[in-house]
C-alpha positions in Angstrom: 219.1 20.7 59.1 215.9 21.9 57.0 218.3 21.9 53.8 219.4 18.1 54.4 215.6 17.2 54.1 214.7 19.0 51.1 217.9 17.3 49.2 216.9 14.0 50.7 213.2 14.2 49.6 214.7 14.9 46.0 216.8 12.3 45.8 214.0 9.8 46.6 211.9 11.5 44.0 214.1 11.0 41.1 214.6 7.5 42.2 210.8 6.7 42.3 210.3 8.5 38.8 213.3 5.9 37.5 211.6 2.8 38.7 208.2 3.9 37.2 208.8 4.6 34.2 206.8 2.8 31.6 209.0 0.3 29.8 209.4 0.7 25.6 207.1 -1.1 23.4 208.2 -2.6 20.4 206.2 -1.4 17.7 205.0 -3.9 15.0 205.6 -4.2 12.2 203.2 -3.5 9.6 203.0 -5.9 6.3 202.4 -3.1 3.4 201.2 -5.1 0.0 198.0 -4.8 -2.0 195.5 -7.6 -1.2 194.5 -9.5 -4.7 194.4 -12.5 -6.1 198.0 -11.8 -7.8 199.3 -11.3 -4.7 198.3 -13.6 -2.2 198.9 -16.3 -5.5 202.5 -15.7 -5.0 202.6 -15.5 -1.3 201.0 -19.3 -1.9 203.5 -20.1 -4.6 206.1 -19.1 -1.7 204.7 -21.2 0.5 204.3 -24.0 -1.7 208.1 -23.9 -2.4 209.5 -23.3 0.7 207.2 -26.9 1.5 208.4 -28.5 -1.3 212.3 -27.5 -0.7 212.2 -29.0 3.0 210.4 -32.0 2.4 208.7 -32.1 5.7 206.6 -30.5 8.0 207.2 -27.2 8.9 205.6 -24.6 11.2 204.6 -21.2 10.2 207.0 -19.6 11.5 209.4 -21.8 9.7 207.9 -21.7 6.4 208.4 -17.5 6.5 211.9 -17.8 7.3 212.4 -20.1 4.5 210.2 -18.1 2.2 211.6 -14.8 3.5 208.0 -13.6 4.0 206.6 -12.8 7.0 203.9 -14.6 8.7 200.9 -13.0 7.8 201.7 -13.0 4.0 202.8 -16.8 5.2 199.3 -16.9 6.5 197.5 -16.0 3.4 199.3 -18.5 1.1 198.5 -20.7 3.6 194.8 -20.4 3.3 195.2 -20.0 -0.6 196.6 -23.8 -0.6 194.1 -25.4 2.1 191.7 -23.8 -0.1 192.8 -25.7 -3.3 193.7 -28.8 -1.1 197.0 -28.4 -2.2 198.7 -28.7 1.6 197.1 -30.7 4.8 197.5 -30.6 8.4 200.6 -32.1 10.4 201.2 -33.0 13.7 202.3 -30.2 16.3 201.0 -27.2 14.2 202.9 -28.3 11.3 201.8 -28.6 7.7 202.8 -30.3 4.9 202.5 -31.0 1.4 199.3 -33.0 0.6 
């Protein structure tokens, strides 16, 4: 009877251990390009482009997909063009052409 009780106590273990266990994080992914006016003059000429192409509005996130960047190099071209007045502000977090 003193063996059913070990095996029991076990069993309960393993199942606790299962049900505690941290769930995976998904690492991020890191952007790896050199910082420099070059650089970030293309990311904005992708940006400009991908605006251009659509002919309206388009989130962030949309403009990297279209520009097959990601959205921090998105981001910096971004900044590049408000800088130069290039693009403006939309409505819903948009921007477009200016």
């Amino acid at each position: 009877m003193t063996e059913k009780k070990v095996t029991e106590k076990k069993a309960g273990a393993t199942k606790a251990t299962e049900t505690k266990a941290a769930p995976k994080r998904r690492s991020a992914k890191k952007v790896v390009f050199e910082i420099n006016a070059e650089t970030v003059g293309f990311k904005a000429g992708d940006v400009y482009q991908a605006l251009a192409t659509s002919e309206n509005a388009l989130s962030v996130a949309e403009i990297a997909k279209s520009a097959n960047i990601s959205e921090s190099e998105t981001l910096l071209g971004m900044g590049w063009l408000f800088k130069e007045g290039k693009i403006k502000a939309a409505e819903d977090n948009k921007v477009t052409l200016a």
